[in-house]
N, CA and C atoms of all chains as a GROMACS GRO file, in nm:
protein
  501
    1UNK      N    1  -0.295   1.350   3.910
    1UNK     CA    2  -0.185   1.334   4.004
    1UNK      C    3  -0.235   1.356   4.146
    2UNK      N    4  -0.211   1.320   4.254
    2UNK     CA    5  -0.215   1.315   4.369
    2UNK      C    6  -0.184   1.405   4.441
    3UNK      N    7  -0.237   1.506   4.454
    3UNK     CA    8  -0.197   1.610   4.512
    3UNK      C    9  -0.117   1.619   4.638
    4UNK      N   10  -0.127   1.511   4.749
    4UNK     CA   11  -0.058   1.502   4.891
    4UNK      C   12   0.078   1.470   4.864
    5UNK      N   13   0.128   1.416   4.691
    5UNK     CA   14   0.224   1.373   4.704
    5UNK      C   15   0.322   1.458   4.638
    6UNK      N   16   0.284   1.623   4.704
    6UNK     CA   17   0.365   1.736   4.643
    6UNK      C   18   0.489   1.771   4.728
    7UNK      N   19   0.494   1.630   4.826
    7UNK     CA   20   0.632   1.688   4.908
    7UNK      C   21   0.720   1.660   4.783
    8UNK      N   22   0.756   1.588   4.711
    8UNK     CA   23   0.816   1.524   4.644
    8UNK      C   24   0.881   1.598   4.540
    9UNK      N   25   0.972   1.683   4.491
    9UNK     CA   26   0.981   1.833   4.387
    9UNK      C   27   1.075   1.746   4.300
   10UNK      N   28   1.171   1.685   4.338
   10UNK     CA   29   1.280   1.639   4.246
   10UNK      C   30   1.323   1.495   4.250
   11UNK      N   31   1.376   1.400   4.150
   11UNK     CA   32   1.410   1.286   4.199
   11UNK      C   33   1.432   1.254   4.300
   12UNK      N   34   1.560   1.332   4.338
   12UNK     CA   35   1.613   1.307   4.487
   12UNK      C   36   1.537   1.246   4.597
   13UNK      N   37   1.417   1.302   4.616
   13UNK     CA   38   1.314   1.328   4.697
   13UNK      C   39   1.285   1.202   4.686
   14UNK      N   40   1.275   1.146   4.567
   14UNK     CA   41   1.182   0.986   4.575
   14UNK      C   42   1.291   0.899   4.639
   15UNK      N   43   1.431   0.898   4.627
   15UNK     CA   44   1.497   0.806   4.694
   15UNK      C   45   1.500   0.819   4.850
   16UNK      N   46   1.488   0.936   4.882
   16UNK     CA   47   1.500   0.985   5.018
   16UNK      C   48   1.413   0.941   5.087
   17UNK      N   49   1.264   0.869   5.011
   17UNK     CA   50   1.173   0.809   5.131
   17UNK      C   51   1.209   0.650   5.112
   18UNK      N   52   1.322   0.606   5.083
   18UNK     CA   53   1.322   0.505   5.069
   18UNK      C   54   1.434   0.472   5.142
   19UNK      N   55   1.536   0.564   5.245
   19UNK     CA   56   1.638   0.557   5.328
   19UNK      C   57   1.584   0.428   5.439
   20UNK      N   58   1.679   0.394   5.501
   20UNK     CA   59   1.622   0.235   5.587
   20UNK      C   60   1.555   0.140   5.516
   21UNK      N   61   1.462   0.150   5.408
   21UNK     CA   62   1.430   0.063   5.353
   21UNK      C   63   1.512  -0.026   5.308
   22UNK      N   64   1.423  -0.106   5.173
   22UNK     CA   65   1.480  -0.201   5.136
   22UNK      C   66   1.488  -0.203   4.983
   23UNK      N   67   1.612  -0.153   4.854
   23UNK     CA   68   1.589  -0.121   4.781
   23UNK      C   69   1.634  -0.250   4.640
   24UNK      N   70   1.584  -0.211   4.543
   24UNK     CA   71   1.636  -0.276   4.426
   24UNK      C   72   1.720  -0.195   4.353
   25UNK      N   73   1.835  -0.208   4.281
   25UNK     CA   74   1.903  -0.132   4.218
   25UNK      C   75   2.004  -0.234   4.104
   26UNK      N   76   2.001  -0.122   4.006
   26UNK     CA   77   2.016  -0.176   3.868
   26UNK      C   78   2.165  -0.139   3.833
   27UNK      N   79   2.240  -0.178   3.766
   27UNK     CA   80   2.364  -0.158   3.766
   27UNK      C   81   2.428  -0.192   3.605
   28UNK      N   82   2.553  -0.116   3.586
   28UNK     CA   83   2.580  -0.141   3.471
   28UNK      C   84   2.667  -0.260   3.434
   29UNK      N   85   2.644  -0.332   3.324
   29UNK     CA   86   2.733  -0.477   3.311
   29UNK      C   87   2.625  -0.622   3.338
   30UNK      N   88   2.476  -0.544   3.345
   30UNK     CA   89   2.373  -0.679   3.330
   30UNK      C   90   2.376  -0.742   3.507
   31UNK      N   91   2.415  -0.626   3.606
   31UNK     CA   92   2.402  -0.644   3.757
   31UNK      C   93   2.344  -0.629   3.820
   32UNK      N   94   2.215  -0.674   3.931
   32UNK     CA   95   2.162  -0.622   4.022
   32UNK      C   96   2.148  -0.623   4.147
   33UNK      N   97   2.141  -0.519   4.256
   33UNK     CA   98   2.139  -0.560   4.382
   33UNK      C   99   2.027  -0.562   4.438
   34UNK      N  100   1.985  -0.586   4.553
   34UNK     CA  101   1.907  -0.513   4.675
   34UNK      C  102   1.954  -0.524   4.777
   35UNK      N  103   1.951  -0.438   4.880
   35UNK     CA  104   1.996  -0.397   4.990
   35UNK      C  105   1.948  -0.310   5.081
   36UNK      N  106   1.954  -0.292   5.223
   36UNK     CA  107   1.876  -0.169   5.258
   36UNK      C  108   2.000  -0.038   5.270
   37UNK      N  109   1.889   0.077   5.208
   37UNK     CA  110   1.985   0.156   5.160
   37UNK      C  111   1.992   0.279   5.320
   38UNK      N  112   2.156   0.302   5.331
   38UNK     CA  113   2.176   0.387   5.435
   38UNK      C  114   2.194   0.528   5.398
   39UNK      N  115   2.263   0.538   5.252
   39UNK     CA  116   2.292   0.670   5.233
   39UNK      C  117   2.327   0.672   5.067
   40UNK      N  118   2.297   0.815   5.037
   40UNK     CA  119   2.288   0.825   4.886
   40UNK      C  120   2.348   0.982   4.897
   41UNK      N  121   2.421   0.999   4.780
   41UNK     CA  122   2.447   1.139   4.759
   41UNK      C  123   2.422   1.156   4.630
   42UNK      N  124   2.440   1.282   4.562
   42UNK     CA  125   2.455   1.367   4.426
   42UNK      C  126   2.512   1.250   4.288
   43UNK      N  127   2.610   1.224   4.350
   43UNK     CA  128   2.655   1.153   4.276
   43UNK      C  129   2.612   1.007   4.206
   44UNK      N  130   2.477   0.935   4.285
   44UNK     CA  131   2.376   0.811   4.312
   44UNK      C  132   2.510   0.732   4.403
   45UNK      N  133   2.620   0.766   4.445
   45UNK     CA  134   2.692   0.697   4.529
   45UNK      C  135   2.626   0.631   4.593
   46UNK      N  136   2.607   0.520   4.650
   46UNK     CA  137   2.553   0.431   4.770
   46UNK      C  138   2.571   0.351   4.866
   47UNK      N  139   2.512   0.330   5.007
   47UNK     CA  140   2.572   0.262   5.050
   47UNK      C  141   2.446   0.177   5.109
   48UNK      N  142   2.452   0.041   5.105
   48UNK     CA  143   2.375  -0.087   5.169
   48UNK      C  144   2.441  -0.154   5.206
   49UNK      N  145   2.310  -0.196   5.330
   49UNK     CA  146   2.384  -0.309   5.431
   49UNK      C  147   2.278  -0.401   5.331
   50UNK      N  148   2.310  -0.547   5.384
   50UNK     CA  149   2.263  -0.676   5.349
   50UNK      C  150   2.205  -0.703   5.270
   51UNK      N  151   2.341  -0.679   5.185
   51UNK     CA  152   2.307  -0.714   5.037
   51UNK      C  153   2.336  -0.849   4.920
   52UNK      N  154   2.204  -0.860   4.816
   52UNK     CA  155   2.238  -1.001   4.758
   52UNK      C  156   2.264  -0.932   4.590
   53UNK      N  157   2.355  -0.965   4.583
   53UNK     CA  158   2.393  -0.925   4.404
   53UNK      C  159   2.360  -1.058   4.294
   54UNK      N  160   2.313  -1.015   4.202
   54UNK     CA  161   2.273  -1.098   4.111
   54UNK      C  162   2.352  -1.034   3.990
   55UNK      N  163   2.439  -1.144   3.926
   55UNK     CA  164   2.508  -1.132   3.820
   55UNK      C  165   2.425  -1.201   3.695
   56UNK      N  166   2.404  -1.158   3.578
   56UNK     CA  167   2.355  -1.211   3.444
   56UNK      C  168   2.456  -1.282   3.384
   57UNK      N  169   2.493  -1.386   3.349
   57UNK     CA  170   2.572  -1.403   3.246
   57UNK      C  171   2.518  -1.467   3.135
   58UNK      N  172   2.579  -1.414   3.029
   58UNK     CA  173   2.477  -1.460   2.898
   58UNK      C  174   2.581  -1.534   2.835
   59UNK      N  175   2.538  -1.684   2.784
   59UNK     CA  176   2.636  -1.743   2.720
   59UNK      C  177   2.557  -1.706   2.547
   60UNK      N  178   2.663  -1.652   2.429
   60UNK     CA  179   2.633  -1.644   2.291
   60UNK      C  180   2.611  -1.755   2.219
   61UNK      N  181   2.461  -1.815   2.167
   61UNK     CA  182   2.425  -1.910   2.149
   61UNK      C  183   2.447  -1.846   1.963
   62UNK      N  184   2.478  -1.941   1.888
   62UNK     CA  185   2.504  -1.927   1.722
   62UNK      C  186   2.361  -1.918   1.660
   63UNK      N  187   2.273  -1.861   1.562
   63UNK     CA  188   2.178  -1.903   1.513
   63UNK      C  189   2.073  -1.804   1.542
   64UNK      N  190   2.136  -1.694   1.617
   64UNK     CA  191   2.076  -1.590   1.644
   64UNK      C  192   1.916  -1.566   1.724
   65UNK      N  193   1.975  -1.702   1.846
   65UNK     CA  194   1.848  -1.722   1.911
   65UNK      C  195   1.939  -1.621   2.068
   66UNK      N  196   1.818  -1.595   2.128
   66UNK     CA  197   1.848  -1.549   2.242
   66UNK      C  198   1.937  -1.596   2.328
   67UNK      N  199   2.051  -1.577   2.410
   67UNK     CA  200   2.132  -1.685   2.447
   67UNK      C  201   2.080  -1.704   2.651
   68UNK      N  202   2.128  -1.829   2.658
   68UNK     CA  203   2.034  -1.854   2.792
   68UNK      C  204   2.143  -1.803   2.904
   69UNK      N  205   2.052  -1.717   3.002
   69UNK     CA  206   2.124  -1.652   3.109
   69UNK      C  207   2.196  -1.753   3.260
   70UNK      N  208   2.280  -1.763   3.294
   70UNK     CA  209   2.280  -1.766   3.421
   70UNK      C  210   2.336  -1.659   3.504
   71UNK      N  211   2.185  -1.699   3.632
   71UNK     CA  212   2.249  -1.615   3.743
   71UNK      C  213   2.326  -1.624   3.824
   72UNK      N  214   2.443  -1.558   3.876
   72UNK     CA  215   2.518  -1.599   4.031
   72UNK      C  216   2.457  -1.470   4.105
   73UNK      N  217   2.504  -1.509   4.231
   73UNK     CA  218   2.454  -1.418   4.333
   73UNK      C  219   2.568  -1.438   4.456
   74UNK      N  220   2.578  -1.338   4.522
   74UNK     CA  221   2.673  -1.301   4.629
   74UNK      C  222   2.593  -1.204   4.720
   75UNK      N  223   2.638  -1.268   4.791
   75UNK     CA  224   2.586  -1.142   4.951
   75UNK      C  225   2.708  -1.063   4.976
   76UNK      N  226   2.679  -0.966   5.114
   76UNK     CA  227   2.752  -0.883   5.171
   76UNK      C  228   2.680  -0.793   5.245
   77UNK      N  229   2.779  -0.847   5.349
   77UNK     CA  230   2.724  -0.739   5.467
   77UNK      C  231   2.663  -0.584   5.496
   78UNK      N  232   2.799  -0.529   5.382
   78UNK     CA  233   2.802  -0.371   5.359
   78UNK      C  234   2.891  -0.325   5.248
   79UNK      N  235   2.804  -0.283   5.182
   79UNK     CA  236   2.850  -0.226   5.034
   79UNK      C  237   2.866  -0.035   4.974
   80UNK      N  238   2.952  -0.011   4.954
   80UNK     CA  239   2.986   0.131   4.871
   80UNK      C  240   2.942   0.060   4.751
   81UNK      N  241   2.862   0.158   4.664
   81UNK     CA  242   2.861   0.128   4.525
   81UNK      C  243   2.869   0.228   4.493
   82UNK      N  244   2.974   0.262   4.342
   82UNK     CA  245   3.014   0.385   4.290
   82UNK      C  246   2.895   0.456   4.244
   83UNK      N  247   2.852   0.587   4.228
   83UNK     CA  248   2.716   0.635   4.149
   83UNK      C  249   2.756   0.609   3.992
   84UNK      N  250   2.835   0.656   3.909
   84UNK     CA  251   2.845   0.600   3.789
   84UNK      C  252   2.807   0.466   3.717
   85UNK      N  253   2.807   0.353   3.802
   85UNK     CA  254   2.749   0.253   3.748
   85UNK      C  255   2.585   0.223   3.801
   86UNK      N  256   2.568   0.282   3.827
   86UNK     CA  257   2.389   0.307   3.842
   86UNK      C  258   2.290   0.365   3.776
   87UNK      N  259   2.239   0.254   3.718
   87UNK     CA  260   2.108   0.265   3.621
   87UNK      C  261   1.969   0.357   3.672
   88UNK      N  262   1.937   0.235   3.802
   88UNK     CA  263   1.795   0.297   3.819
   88UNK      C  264   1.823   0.218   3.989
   89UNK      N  265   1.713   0.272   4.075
   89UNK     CA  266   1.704   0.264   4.198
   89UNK      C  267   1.541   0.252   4.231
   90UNK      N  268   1.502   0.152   4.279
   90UNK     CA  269   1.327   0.142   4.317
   90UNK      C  270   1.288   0.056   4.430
   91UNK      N  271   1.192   0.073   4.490
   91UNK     CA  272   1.176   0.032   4.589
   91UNK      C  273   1.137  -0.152   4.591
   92UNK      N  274   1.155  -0.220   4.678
   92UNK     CA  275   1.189  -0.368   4.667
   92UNK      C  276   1.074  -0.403   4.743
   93UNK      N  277   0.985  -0.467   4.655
   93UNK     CA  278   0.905  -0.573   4.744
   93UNK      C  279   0.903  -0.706   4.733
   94UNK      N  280   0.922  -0.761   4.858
   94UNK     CA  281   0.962  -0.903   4.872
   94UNK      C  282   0.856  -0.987   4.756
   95UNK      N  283   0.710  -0.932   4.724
   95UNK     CA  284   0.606  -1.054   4.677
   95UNK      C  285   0.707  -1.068   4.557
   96UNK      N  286   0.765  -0.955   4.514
   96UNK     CA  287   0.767  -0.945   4.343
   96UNK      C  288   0.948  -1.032   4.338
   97UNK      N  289   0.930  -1.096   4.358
   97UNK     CA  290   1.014  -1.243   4.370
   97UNK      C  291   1.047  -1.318   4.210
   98UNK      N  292   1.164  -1.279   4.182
   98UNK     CA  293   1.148  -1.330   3.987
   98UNK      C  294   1.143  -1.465   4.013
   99UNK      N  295   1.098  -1.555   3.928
   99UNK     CA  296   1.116  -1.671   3.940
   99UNK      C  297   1.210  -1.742   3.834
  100UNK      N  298   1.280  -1.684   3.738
  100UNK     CA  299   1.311  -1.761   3.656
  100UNK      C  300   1.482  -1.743   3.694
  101UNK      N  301   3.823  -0.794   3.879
  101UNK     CA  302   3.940  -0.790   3.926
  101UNK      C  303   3.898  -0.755   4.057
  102UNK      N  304   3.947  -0.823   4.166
  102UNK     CA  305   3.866  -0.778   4.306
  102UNK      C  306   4.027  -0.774   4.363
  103UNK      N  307   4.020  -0.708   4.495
  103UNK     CA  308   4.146  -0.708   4.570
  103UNK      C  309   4.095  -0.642   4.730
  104UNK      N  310   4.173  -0.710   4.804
  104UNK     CA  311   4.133  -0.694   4.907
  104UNK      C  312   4.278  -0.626   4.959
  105UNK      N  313   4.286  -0.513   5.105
  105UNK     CA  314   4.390  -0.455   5.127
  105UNK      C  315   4.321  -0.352   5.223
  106UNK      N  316   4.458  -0.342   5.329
  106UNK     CA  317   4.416  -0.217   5.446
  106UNK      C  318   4.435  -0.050   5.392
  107UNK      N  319   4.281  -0.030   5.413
  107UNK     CA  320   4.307   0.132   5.320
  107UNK      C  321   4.355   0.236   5.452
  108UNK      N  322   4.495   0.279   5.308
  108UNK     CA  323   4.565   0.379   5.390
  108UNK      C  324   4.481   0.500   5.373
  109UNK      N  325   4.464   0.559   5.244
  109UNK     CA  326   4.394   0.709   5.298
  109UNK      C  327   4.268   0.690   5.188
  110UNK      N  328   4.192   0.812   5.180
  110UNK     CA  329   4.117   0.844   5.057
  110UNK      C  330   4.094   0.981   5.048
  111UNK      N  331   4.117   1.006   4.931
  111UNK     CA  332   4.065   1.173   4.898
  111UNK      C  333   3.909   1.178   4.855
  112UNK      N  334   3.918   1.345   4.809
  112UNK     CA  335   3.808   1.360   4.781
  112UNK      C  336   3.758   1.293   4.636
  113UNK      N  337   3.829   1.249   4.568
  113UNK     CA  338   3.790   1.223   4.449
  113UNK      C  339   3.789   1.074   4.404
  114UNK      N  340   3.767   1.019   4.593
  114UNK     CA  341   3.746   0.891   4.616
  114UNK      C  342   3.880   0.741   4.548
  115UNK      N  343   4.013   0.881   4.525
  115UNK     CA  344   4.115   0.812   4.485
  115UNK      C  345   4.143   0.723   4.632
  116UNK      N  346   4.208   0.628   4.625
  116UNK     CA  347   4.250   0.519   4.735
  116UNK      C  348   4.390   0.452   4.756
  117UNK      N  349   4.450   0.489   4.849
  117UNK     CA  350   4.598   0.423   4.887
  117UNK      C  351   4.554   0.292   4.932
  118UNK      N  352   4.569   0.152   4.885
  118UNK     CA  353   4.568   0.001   4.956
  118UNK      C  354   4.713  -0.038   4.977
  119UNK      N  355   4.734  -0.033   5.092
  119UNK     CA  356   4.851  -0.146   5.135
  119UNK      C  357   4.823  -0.290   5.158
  120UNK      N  358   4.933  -0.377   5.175
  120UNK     CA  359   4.891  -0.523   5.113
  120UNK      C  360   4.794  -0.628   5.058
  121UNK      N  361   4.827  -0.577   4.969
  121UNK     CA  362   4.711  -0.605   4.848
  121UNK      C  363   4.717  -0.740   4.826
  122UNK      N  364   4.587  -0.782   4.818
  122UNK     CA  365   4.585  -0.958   4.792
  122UNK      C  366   4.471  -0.960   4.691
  123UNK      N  367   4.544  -0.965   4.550
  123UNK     CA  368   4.451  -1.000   4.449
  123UNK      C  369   4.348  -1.175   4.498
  124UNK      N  370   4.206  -1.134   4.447
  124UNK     CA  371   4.098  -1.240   4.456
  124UNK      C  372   4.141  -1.366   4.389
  125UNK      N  373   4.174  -1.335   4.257
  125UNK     CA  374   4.185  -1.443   4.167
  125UNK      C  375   4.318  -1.440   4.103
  126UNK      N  376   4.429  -1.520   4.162
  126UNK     CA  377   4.597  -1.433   4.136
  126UNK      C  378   4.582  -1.528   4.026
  127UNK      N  379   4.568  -1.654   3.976
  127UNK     CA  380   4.591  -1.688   3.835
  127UNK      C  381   4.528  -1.605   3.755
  128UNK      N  382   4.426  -1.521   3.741
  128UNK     CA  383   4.424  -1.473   3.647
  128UNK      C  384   4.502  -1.357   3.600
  129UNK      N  385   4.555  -1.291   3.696
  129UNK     CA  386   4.616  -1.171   3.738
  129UNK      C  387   4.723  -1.174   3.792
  130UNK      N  388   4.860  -1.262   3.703
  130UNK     CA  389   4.953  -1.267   3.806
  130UNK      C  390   5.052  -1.142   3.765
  131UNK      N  391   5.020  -1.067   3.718
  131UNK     CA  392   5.115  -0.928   3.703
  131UNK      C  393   5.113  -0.845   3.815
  132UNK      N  394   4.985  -0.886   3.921
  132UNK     CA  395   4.972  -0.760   3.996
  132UNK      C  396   5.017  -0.792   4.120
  133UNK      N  397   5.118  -0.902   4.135
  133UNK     CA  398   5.166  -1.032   4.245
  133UNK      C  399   5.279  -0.942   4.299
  134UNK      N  400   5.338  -0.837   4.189
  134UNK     CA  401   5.461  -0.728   4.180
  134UNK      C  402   5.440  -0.659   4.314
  135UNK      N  403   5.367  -0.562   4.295
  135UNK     CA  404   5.339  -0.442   4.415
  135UNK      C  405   5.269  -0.534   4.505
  136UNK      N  406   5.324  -0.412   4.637
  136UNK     CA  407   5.170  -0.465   4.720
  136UNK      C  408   5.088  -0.332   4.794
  137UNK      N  409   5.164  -0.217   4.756
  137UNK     CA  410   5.074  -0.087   4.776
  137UNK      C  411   5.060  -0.008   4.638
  138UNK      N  412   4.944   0.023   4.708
  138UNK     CA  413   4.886   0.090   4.549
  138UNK      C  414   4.797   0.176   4.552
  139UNK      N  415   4.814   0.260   4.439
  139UNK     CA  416   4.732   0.398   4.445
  139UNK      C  417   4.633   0.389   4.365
  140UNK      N  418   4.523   0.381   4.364
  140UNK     CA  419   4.415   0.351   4.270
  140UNK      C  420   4.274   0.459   4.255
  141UNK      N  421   4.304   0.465   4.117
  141UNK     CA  422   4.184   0.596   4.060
  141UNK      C  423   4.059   0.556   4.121
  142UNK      N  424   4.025   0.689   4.153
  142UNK     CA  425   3.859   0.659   4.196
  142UNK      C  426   3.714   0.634   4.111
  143UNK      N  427   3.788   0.670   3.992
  143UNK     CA  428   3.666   0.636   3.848
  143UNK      C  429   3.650   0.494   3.830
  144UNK      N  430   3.780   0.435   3.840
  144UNK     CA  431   3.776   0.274   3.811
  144UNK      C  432   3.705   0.192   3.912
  145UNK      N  433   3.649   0.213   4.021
  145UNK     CA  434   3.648   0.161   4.162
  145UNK      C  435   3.495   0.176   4.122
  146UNK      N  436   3.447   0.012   4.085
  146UNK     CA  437   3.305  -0.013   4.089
  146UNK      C  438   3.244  -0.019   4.226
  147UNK      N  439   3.293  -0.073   4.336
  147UNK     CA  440   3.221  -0.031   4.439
  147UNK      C  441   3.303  -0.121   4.545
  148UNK      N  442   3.318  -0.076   4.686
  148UNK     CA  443   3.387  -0.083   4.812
  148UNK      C  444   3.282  -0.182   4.875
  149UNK      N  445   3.371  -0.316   4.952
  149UNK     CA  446   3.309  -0.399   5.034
  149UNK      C  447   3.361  -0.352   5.160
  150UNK      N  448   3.244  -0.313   5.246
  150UNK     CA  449   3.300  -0.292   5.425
  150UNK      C  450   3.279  -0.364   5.522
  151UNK      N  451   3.334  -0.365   5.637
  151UNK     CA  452   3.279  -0.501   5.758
  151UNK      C  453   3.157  -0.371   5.790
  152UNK      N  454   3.049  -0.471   5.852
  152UNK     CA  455   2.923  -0.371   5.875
  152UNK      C  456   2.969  -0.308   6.010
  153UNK      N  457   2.985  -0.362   6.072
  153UNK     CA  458   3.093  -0.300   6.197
  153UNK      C  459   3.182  -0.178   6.231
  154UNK      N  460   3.243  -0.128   6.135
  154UNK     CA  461   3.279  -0.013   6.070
  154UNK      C  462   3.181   0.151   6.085
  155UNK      N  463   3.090   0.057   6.006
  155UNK     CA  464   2.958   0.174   5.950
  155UNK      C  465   2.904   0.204   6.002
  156UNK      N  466   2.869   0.307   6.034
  156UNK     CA  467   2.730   0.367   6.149
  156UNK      C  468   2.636   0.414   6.076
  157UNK      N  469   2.543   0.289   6.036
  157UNK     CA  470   2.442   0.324   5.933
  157UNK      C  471   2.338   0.432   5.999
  158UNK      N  472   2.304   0.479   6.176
  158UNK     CA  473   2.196   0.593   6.190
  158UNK      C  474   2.310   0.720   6.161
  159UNK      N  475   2.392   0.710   6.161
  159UNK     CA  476   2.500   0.847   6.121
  159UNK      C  477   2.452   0.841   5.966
  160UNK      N  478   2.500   0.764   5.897
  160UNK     CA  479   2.468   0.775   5.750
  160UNK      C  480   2.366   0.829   5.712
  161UNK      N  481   2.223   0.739   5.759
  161UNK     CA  482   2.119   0.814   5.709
  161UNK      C  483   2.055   0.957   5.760
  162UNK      N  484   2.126   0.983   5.874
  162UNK     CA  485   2.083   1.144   5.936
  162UNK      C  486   2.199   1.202   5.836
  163UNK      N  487   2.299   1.167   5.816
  163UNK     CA  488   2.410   1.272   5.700
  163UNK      C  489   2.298   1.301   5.587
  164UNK      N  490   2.252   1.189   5.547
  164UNK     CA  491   2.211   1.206   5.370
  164UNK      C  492   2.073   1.237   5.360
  165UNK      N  493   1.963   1.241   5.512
  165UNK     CA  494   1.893   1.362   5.547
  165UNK      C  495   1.925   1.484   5.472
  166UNK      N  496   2.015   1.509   5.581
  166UNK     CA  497   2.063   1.674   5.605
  166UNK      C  498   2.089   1.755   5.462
  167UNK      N  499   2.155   1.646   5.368
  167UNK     CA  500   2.167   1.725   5.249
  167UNK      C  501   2.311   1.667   5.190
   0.00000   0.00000   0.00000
C-alpha cells in the first residue's frame, strides 16, 4: 500500500477528493449518471451540476437468451439525487468512453 | 412519475410541500389531475431537478468540506 495515501482513513475521504470533479455514479433500477459533483453528505445524498443520465432498458427476450439493452439518456443542468438509491460513486474519466 | 411544481417548504426529513403540480406524463397518470398541492414523503423522492442558477455550487462544496 502506498503509504502517502494515509490521508485517506474512511470512505468518505475518497469521495471528498473528488468534490469539483467529474464523477460516475451508479444507481438503483439499472441507472447511471455522471456529473460534477458539488456536495455529498452521510446519507450519499448528492448534488451535480451537468449531468447526463443513462437509463438501461432491457427488453425480455423468450428462450432464455440475454435480452438486448437500450440506452436513453437525459441531461440536466443540476441534480439532487436521493442517497438511498446509490450504489457506488467513482471517479470519471473521459478515455473510458463505453462504446456499446 | 415525474412532476414539476413551486416548492413551498421542506423539512428535515426532506418531506416536500409542491404547489401547482404539473404531472410529466398526465395520460399515464390521470388520477393525480385531482390535487394540485401536495405533500410528499421524502423516502419516495428519487431525486430533485434544480435551475443551476439557484445553486451556489462554491457554497456547497466549502459546506461538505467542513463536515
Amino acid at each position: 500500500m502506498d503509504p502517502s495515501s494515509s490521508g485517506i482513513q474512511e470512505p468518505f475521504d475518497l469521495i471528498r477528493l473528488s468534490l469539483s470533479e467529474r464523477v460516475f455514479v451508479k444507481l438503483r433500477g439499472d441507472r447511471e449518471l455522471t456529473g460534477v459533483l458539488h456536495a455529498y453528505d452521510g446519507h450519499m445524498n448528492l448534488i451535480l451540476s451537468d449531468v447526463e443520465e443513462t437509463i438501461m432498458i432491457v427488453d425480455p427476450i423468450e428462450g432464455g437468451m440475454d435480452g438486448h439493452g437500450t440506452r436513453q439518456s437525459k441531461k440536466m443542468e443540476m441534480l439532487f439525487v436521493r442517497g438511498d438509491g446509490v450504489i457506488l460513486v467513482c471517479e470519471f474519466y473521459r478515455q473510458l468512453l463505453t462504446s456499446n | 412519475l415525474s412532476i414539476t411544481g413551486v416548492l413551498k417548504s421542506v423539512n428535515q426529513f426532506l418531506n416536500i410541500r409542491l404547489d401547482l403540480i404539473n404531472v410529466l406524463d398526465e395520460s399515464r397518470h390521470p388520477h393525480m389531475m385531482m390535487v394540485k398541492n401536495w405533500f410528499i414523503r421524502g423516502s419516495v423522492v428519487r431525486r430533485v431537478q434544480l435551475l443551476a442558477e439557484h445553486v451556489d455550487t462554491q457554497l456547497q462544496e466549502d459546506a461538505t468540506r467542513r463536515g
